[in-house]
C-alpha positions as a printed NumPy array, in Angstrom:
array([[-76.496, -37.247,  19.875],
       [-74.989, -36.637,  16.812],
       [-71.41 , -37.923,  16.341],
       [-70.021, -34.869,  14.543],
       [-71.028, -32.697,  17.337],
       [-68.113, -30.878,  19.491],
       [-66.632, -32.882,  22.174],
       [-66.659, -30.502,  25.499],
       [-63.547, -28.9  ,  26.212],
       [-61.988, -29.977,  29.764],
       [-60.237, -27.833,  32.266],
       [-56.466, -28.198,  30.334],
       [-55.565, -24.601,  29.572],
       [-54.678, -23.263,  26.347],
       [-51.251, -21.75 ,  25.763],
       [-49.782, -19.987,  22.979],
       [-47.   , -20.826,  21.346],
       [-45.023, -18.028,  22.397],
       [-46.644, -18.346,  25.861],
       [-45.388, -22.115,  26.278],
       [-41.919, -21.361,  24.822],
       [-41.406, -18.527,  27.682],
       [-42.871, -21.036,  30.553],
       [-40.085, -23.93 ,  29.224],
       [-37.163, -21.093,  29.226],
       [-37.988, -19.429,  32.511],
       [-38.271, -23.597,  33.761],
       [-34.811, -24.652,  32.426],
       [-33.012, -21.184,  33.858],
       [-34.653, -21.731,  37.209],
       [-33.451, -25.016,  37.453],
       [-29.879, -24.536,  35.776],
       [-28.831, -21.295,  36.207],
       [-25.435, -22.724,  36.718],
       [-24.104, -25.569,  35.371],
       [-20.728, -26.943,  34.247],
       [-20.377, -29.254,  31.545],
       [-17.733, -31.017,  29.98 ],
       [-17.367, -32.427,  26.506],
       [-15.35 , -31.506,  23.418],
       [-16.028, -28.971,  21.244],
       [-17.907, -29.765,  17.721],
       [-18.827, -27.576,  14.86 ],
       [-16.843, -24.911,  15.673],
       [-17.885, -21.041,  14.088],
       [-15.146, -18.697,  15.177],
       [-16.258, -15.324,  15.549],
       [-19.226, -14.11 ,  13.244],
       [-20.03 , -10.568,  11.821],
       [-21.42 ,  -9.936,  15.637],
       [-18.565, -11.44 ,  17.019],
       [-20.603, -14.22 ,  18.768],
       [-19.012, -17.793,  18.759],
       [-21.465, -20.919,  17.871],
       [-20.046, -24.678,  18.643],
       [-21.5  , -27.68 ,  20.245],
       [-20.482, -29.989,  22.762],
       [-20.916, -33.092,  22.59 ],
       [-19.436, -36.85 ,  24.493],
       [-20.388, -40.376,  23.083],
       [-23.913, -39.828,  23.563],
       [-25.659, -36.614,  23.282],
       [-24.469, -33.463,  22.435],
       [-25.849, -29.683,  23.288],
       [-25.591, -25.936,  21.688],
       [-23.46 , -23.631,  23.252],
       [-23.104, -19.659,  22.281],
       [-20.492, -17.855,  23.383],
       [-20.964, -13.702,  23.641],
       [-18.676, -11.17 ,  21.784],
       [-17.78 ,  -9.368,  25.596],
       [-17.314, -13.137,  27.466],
       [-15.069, -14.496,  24.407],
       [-13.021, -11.641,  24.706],
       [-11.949, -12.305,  28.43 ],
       [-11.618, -16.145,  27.854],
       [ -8.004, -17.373,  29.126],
       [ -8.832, -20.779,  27.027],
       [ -9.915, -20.102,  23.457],
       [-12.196, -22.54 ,  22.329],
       [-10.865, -24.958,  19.561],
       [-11.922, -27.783,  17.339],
       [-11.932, -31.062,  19.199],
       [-10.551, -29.705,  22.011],
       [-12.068, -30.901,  25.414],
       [-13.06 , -28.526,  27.918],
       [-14.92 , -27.531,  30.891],
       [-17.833, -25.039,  30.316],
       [-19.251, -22.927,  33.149],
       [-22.95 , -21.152,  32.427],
       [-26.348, -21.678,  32.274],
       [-28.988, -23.508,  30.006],
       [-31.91 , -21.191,  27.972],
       [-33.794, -22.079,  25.187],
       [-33.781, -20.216,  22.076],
       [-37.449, -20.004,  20.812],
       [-37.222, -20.046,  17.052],
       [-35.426, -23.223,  16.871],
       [-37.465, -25.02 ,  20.073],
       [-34.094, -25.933,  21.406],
       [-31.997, -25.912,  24.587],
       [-28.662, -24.227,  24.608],
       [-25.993, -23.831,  27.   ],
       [-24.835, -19.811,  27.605],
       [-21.132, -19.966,  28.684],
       [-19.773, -17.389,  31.092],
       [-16.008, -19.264,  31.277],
       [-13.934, -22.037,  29.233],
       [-11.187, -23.956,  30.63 ],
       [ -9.76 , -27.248,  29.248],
       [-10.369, -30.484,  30.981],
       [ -7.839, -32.026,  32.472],
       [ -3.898, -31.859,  31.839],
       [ -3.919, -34.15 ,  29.249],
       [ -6.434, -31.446,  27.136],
       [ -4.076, -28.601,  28.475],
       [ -0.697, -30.402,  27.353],
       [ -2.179, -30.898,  24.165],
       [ -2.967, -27.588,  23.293],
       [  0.088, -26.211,  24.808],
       [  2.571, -28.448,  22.345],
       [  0.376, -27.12 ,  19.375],
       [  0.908, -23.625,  20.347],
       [  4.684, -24.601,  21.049],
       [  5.013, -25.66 ,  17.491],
       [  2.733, -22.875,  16.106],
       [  5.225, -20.357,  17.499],
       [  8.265, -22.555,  16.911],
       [  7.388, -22.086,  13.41 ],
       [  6.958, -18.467,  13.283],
       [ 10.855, -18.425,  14.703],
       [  9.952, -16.878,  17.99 ],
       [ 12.346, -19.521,  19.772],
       [ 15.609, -19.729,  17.816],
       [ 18.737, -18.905,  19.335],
       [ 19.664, -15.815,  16.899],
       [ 17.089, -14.256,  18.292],
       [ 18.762, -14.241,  21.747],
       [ 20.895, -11.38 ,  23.529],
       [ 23.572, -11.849,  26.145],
       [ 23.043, -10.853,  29.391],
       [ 25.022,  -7.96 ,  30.727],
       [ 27.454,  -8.676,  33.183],
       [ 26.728,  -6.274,  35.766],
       [ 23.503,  -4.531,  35.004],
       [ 22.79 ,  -1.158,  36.707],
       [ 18.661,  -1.216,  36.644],
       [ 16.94 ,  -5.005,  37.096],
       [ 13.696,  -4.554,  36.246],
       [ 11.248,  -7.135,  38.074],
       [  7.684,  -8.182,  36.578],
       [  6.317, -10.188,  39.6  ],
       [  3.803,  -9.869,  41.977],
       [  4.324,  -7.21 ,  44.359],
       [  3.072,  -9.366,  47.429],
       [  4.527, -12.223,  46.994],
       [  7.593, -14.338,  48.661],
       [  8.898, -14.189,  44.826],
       [ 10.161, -10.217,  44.921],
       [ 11.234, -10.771,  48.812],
       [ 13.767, -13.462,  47.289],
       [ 14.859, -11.881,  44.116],
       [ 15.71 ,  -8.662,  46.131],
       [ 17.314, -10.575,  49.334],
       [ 19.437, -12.567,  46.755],
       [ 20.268,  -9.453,  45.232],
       [ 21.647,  -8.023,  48.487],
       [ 23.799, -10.835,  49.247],
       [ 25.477, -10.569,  45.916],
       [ 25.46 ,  -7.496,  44.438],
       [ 22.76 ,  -4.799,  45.214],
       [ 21.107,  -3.273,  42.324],
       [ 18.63 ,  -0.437,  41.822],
       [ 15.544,  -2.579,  40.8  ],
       [ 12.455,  -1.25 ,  39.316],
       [  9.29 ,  -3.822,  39.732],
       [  6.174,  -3.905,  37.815],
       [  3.066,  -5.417,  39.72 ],
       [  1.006,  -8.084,  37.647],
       [ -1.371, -10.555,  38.739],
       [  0.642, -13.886,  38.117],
       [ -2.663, -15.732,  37.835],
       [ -5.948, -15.852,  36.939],
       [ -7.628, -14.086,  33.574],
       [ -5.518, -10.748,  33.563],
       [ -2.332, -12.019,  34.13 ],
       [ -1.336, -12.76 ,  31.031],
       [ -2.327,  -9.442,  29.329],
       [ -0.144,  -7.417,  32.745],
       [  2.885,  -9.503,  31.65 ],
       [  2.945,  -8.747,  28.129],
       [  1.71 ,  -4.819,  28.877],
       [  4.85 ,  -4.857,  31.654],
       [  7.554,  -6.601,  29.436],
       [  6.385,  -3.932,  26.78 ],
       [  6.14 ,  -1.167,  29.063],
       [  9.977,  -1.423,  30.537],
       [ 10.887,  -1.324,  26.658],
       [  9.076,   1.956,  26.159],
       [ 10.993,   3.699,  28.825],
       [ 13.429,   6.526,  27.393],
       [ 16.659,   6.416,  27.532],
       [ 18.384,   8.933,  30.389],
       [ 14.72 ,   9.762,  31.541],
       [ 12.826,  10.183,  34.321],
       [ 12.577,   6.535,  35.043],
       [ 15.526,   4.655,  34.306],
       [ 15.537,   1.712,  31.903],
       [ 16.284,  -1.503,  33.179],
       [ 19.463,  -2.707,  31.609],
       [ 17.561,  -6.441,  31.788],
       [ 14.405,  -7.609,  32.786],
       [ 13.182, -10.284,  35.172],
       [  9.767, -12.26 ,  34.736],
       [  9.339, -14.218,  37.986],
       [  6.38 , -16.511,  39.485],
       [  6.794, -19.225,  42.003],
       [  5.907, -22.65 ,  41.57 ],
       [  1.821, -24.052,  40.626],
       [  0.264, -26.238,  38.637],
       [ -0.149, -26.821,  35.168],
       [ -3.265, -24.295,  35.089],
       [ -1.777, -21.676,  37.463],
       [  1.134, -21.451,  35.432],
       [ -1.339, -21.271,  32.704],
       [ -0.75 , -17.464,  32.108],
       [  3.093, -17.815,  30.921],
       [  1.97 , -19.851,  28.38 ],
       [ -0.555, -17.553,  26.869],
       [  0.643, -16.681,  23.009],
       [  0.363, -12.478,  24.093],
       [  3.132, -12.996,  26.67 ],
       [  5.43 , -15.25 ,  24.624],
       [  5.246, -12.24 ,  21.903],
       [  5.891,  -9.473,  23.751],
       [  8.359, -11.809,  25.38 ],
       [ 10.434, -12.404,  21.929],
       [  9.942,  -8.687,  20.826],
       [ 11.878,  -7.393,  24.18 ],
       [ 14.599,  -5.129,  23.063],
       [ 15.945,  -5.329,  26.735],
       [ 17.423,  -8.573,  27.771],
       [ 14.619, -11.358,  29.241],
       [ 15.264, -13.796,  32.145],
       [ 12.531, -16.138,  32.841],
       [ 12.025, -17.473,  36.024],
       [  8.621, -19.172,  36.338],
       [  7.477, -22.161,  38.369],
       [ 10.083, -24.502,  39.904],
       [ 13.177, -26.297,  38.038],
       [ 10.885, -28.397,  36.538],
       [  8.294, -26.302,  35.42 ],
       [  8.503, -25.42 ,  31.5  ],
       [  6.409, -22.661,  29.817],
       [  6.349, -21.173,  26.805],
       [  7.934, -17.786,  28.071],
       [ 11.354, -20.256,  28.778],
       [ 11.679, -20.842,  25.262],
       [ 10.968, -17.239,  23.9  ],
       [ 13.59 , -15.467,  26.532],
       [ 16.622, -14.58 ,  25.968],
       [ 18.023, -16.433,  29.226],
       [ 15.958, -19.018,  31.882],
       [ 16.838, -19.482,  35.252],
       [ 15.128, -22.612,  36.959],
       [ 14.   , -20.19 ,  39.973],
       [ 13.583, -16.811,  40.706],
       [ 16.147, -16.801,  43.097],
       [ 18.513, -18.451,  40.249],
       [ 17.4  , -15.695,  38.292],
       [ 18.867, -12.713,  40.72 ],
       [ 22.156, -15.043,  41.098],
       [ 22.464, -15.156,  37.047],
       [ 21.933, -11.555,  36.293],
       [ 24.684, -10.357,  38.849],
       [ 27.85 , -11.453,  40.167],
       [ 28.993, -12.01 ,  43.66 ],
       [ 30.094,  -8.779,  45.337],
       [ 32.768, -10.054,  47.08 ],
       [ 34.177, -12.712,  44.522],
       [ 33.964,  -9.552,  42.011],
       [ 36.385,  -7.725,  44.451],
       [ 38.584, -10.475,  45.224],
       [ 39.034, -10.853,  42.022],
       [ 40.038,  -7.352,  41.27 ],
       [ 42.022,  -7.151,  44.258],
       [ 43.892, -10.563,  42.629],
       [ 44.258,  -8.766,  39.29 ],
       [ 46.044,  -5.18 ,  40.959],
       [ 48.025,  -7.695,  42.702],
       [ 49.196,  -9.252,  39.778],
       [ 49.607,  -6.017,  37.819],
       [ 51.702,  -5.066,  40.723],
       [ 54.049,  -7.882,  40.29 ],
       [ 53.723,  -7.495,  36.663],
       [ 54.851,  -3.728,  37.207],
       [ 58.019,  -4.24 ,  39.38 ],
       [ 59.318,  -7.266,  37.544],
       [ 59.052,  -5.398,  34.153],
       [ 60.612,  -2.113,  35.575],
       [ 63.509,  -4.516,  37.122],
       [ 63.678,  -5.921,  33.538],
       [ 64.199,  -2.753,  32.087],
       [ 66.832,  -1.171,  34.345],
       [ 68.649,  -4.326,  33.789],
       [ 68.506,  -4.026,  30.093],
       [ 69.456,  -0.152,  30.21 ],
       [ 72.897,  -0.749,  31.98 ],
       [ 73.881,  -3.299,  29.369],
       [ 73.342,  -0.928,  27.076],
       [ 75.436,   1.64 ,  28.753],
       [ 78.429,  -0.663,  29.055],
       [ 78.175,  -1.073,  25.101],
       [ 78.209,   2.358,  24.702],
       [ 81.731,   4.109,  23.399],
       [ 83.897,   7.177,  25.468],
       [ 84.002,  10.862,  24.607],
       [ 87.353,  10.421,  22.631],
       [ 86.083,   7.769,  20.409],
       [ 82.978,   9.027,  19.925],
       [ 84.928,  12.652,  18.944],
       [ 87.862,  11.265,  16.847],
       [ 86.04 ,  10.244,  13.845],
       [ 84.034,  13.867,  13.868],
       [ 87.687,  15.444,  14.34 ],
       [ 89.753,  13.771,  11.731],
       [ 87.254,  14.407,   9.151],
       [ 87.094,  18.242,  10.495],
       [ 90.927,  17.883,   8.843],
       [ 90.621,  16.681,   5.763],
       [ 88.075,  19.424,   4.99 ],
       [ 90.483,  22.265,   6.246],
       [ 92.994,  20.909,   3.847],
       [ 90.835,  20.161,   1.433],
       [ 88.883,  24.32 ,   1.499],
       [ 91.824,  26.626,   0.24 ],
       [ 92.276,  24.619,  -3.324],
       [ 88.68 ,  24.766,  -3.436],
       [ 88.168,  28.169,  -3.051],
       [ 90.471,  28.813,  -5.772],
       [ 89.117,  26.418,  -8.177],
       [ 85.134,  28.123,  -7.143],
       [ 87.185,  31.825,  -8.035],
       [ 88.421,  30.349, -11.382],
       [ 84.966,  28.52 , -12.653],
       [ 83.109,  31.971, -11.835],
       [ 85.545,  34.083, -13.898],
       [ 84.923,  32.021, -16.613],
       [ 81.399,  32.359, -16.62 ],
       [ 81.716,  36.039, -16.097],
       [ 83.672,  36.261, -19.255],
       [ 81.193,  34.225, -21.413],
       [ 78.279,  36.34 , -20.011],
       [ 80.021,  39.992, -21.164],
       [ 80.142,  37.896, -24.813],
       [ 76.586,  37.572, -24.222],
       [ 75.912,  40.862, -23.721],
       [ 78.216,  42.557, -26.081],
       [ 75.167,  40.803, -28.466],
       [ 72.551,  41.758, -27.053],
       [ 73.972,  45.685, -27.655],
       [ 71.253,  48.778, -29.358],
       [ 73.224,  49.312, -31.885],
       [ 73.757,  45.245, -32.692],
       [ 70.28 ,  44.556, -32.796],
       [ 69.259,  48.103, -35.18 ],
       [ 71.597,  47.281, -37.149],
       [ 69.483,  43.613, -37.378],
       [ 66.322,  44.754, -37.22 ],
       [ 67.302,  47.459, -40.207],
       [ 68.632,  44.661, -42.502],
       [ 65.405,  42.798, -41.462],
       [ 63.337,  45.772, -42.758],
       [ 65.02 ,  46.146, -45.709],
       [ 64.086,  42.881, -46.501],
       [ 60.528,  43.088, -46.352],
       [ 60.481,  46.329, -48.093],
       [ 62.102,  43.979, -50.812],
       [ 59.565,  41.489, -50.742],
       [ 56.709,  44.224, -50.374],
       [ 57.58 ,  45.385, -54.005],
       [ 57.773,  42.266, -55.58 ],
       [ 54.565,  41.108, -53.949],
       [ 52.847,  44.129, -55.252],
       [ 53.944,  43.931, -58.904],
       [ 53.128,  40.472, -59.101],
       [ 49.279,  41.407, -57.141],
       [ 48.916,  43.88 , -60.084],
       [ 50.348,  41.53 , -63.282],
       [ 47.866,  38.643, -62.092],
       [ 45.135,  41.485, -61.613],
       [ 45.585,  43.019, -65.007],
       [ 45.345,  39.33 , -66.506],
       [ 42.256,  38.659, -64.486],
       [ 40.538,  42.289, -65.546],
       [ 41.478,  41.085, -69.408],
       [ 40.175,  37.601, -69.019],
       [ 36.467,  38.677, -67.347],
       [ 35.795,  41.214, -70.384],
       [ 36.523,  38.489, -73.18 ],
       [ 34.193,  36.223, -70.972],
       [ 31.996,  39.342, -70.932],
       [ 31.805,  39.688, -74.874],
       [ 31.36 ,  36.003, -75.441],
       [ 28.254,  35.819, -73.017],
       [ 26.495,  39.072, -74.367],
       [ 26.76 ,  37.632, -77.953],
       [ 25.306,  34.116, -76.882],
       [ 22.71 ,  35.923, -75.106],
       [ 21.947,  37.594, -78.221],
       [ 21.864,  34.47 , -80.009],
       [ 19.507,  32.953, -77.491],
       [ 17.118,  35.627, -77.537],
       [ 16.786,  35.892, -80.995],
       [ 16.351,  32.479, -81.727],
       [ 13.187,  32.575, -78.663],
       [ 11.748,  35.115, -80.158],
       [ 11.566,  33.147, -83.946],
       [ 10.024,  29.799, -81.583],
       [  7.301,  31.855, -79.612],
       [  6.33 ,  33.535, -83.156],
       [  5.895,  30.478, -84.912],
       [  3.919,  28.95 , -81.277],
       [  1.594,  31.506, -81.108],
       [ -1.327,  30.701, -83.878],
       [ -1.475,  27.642, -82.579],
       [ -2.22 ,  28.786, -78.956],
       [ -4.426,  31.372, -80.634],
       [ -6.553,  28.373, -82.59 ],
       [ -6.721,  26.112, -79.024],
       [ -8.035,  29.321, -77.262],
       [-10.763,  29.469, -79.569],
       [-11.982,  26.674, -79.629],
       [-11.862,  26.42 , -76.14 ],
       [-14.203,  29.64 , -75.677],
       [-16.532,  28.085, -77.708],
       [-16.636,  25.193, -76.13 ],
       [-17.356,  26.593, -72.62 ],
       [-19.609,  29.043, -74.109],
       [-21.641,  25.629, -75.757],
       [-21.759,  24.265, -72.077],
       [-23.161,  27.408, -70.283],
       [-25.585,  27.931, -72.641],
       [-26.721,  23.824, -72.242],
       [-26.814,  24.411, -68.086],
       [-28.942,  28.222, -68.777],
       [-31.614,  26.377, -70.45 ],
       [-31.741,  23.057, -68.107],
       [-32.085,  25.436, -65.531],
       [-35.   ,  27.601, -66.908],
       [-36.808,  24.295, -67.707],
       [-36.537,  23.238, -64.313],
       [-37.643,  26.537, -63.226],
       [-40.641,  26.548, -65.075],
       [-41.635,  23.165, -64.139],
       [-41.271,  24.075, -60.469],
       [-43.038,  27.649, -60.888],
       [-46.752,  28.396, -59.155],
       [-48.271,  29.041, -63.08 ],
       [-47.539,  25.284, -63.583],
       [-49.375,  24.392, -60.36 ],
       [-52.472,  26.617, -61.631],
       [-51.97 ,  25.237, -64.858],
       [-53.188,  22.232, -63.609],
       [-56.32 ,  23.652, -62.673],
       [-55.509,  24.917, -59.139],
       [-56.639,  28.486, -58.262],
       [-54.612,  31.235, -55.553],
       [-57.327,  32.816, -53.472],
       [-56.426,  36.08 , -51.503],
       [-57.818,  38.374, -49.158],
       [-58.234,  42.311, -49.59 ],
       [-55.048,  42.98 , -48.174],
       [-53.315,  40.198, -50.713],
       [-52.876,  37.733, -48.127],
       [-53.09 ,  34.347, -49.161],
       [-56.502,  32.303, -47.744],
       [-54.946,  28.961, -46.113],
       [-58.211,  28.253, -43.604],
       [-61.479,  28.756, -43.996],
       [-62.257,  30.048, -40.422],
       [-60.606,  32.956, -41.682],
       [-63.497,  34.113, -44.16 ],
       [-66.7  ,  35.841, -42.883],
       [-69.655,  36.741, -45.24 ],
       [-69.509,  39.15 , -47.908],
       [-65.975,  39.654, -47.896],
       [-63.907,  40.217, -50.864],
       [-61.702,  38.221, -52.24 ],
       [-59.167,  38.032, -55.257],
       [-59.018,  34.555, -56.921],
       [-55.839,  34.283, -59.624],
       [-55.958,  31.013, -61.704],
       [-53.804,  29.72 , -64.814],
       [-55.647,  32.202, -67.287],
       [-55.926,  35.266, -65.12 ],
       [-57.566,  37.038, -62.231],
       [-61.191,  37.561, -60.828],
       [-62.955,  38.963, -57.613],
       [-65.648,  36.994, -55.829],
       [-67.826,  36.874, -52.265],
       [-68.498,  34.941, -49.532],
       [-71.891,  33.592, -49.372],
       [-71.496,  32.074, -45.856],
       [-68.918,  32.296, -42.965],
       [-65.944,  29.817, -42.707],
       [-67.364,  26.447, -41.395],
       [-64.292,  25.214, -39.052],
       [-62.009,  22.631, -40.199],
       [-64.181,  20.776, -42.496],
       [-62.474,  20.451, -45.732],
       [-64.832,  21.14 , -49.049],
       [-65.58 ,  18.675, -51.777],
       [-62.554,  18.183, -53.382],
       [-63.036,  19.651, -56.713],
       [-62.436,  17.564, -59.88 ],
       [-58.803,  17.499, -61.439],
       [-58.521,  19.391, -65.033],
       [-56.245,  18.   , -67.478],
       [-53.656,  20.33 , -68.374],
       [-50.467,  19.349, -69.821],
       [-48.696,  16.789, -69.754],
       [-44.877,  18.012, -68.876],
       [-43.678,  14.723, -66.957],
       [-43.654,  16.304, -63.707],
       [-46.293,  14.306, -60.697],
       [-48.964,  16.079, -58.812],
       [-47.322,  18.773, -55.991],
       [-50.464,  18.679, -53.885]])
């Protein structure tokens, strides 16, 4: 047999590639459709343009591909992280084009409390930093708060407390807001109730809570897991409405403590911090109108006491009258030399005002105003000779100026006339010879130009032995497709004008023999054609 033969094939089937790859993935999901797997996360991609996440997970020995989905990461209560260790639920696939094994993961949740306490203090600080826990940021309380708004759940012994606590002290009109207080949701109901009681209106349908009252009971680490979610401790810091936090037991701490504006280390200490005790609140006023009672009496007693020690220091009717009297007296005596002296003082201004007047009489102040006018009438004349001496001297001085200038301007135009006569055969000589000049240069220009002319003329093309031929018409022959036989033409050279005819019709484009080049003058001007 010859050893390069085929060897026979056996009964091992063949598979495809793509064949084989489907068998291993349809293998590994049968066989782990559900796995959990712990290890700490490696190689972490946060979301991509799909919003898939890519990480591995890996311990001390082997490590594995895991993919989380855009729709899964968004419901995760644990978001993956770098390094982190964790507890991943799903199943194992292959992913063909690589030829590896992955790990799908439906749910994320970190392993162990050491894991959980380390990602909680890193969030703590992360939020510490932002300023979400300082103490400006807190609001007091109100004393005695007329809506107490509850976010709780609504089945739990948590609201039976709060409100039974309530009703011992001080009963309030409370509004609650149901919320899962654990699992996936719960943190996303907190934060949508805390920022739902802050929407209310004021004075509307639904009153708004004068403070608000987030309550769970007690858990573990990971129930309690939901209070510590960054969403809550937001809407938690952005309350405009006063925050009590009552979460877990005393000893339970979660973020939301820090972030509100008050914590209570129950929810039962919660209702007793938001409202007083009824009763102590009325003993207490019933103290107070007690004491304003005695308060009251003692300082009306005070005053009457003061009042009648006044009116033992006060003086009788006759001294309080004799003072008033004796000075009623004096001014009796005192009136009739008065009156006389007021009669005298006004008689002597009457007297000075009839001087006055006397003055001011017509005929005093014509008599005035005629002096006054014969006064100006004075002054008028004089002003008017003296107007009409300074205007005859002014009349007498402009015609001597008059004279004088019409005999200089005689002067001047007689002695312009003698300097333009003896200028003027001088401009007549320079305006000679300036014609002729300009007449030399026109002429020089008129016969360059006619040279030119004549250089650039058809007669000196035919001069050079070129010949014009045109048809009957006198239409110049530029082709000679245009001739046909016999036809008569007109052919016009440098010495004249003759007829000729076709022998044969025009043979297309082809150009004739070139006909030889007579010498004609030689004028310095190149070949045109």
């Amino acid at each position: 047999m010859d050893s390069e033969s085929p060897k026979p094939v056996g009964n091992t089937p063949e598979w495809s590639v793509s064949d084989l790859s489907g068998a291993l993935k349809r293998t590994l999901e049968d066989a782990f459709g559900f796995v959990r797997v712990r290890g700490e996360i490696s190689g972490y991609r946060g979301p991509v343009g799909s919003g898939h996440v890519y990480f591995s997970l890996k311990d001390a020995n082997a490590k594995i591909d895991a993919v989380i989905w855009k729709g899964v990461f968004g419901r995760l209560k644990t978001r993956p992280q770098e390094g982190l260790e964790v507890i991943a639920t799903g199943k194992i696939t292959t992913f063909a084009g690589k030829s590896s094994y992955q790990i799908i993961i439906d749910s994320l949740e970190p392993a162990g409390i050491g894991a959980l306490m380390a990602l909680l203090e890193e969030r703590r600080r992360k939020l510490a930093a932002e300023g979400l826990f300082a103490q400006e940021r807190k609001q007091l309380i109100p004393y005695l708060p007329r809506v107490i708004g509850v976010v709780t759940s609504p089945t739990g012994a948590v609201i039976r407390d709060i409100l039974h606590r309530l009703e011992d002290r001080f009963p309030r009109h409370v509004l609650v807001w149901p919320v899962r207080v654990q699992g996936e949701t719960s943190a996303a109901e907190v934060a949508a109730a805390i920022a739902g009681f802050n929407a209310l209106p004021e004075g509307g349908r639904i009153p708004r809570p004068d403070v608000i009252i987030v309550a769970r009971g007690g858990g573990s680490l990971e129930d309690l897991m939901g209070f510590n979610e960054e969403i809550v401790v937001r809407a938690a810091a952005a309350s405009l409405i006063p925050l009590v936090s009552a979460v877990g037991h005393e000893t339970d701490i979660t973020l939301i403590d820090h972030a509100a504006d008050l914590r209570a280390p129950t929810p039962t200490g919660a209702a007793e911090k938001v409202v007083p005790v009824r009763a102590e609140l009325m003993s207490l006023v019933a103290d107070l109108a007690r004491r304003q009672a005695g308060a009251m009496r003692r300082l009306s007693d005070r005053r009457r006491s003061d009042l009648r020690a006044l009116a033992r220091a006060l003086p009788g009717p006759e001294a309080v009258l004799s003072g008033p009297r004796q000075r009623l007296d004096l001014a009796a005596a005192r009136l009739a030399p008065a009156l006389a002296r007021n009669a005298r003082v006004h008689e002597q201004k009457l007297g000075l005002a009839a001087q006055r007047l006397a003055r001011q009489s017509p005929m005093a102040r014509l008599a005035a105003l005629r002096a006054k006018l014969d006064g100006y009438g004075r002054v008028l004349a004089q002003a008017r000779n003296t107007a009409l001496s300074a205007e005859s001297r002014r009349i007498a001085d402009a015609r001597r100026r008059l004279q004088e200038l019409e005999q200089r301007g005689a002067r001047a135009l007689a002695r312009g006339v003698i300097l333009r006569g003896e200028r003027l055969p001088a401009l007549e000589a320079r305006l000679q010879r300036a014609f002729a000049q300009s007449l030399m240069r026109r002429r020089e220009r008129l016969r360059s130009s006619v040279s030119l002319l004549a250089s650039l003329g058809p007669e000196a093309v035919l001069a050079r032995g070129y010949a014009l031929v045109r048809d009957e018409a006198g239409a110049v022959i530029r082709d000679p497709g245009q001739l046909r036989a016999g036809q008569a033409l007109g052919v016009q050279v440098a010495g004249g004008r003759f007829g000729v005819v076709v022998a044969g019709g025009g043979e297309g484009p082809a150009r004739p023999a070139r006909p030889a080049r007579r010498e004609g003058p030689k004028t310095g001007q190149g070949d045109l054609f």
